[in-house]
C-alpha positions in Angstrom: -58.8 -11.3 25.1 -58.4 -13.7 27.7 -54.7 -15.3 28.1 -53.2 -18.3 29.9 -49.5 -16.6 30.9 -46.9 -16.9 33.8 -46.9 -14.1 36.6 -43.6 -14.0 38.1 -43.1 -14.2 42.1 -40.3 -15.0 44.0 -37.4 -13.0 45.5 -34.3 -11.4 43.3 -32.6 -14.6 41.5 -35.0 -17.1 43.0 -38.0 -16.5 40.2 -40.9 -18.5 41.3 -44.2 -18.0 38.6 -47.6 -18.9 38.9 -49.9 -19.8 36.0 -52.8 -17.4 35.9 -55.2 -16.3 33.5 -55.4 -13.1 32.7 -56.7 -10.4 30.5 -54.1 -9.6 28.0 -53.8 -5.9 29.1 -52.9 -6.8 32.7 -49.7 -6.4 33.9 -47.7 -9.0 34.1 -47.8 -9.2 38.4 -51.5 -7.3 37.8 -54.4 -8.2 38.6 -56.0 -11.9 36.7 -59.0 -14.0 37.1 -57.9 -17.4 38.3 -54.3 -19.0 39.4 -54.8 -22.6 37.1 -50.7 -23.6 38.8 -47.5 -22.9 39.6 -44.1 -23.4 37.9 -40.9 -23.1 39.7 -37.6 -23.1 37.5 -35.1 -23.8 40.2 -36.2 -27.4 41.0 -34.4 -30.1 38.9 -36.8 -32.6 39.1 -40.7 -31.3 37.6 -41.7 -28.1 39.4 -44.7 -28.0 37.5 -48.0 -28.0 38.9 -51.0 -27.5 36.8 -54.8 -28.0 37.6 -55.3 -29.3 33.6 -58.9 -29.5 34.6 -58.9 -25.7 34.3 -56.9 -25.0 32.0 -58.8 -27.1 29.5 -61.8 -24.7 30.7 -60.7 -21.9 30.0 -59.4 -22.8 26.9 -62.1 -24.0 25.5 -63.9 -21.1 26.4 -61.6 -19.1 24.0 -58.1 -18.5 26.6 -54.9 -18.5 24.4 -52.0 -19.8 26.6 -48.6 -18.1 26.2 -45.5 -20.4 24.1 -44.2 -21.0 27.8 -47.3 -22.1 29.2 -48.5 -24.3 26.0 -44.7 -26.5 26.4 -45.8 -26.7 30.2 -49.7 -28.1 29.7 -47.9 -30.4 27.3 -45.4 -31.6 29.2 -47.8 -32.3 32.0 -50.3 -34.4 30.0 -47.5 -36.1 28.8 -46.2 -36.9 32.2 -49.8 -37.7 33.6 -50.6 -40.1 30.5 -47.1 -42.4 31.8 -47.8 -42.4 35.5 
């Protein structure tokens, strides 16, 4: 199965994920098939990024996105539907 999931990057204490979609047996820094965004935890304003374009592909084409990265499509629709 196909998965929507965060790969982590970024030095020790200074995590740093991008949004990839992967094959669920992957590793979790292995290899996947296409970086849909990024997500950076340490910003205080939005450090979310996410080509929802994409991401709507792949899901309908049968991708399950992780808890993390479902909160994160949301709150990015949400914050495209006010600007």
């Amino acid at each position: 199965m196909v998965k929507i999931r965060l790969r982590r990057e970024g030095a020790k204490d200074r995590p740093y994920y991008r949004i990839v979609v992967a094959d669920q047996r992957a590793r979790r820094e292995g290899a996947f098939i296409e970086v849909i965004g990024t997500y950076d935890p340490m910003k205080e304003e939005d450090g979310t990024s996410i080509d929802l374009e994409k991401a709507d592909k792949w899901i309908g084409n049968g991708a399950q996105p992780s808890d993390t990265v479902r909160s994160l499509i949301k709150k990015a629709r949400e914050a495209q539907a006010s600007a």
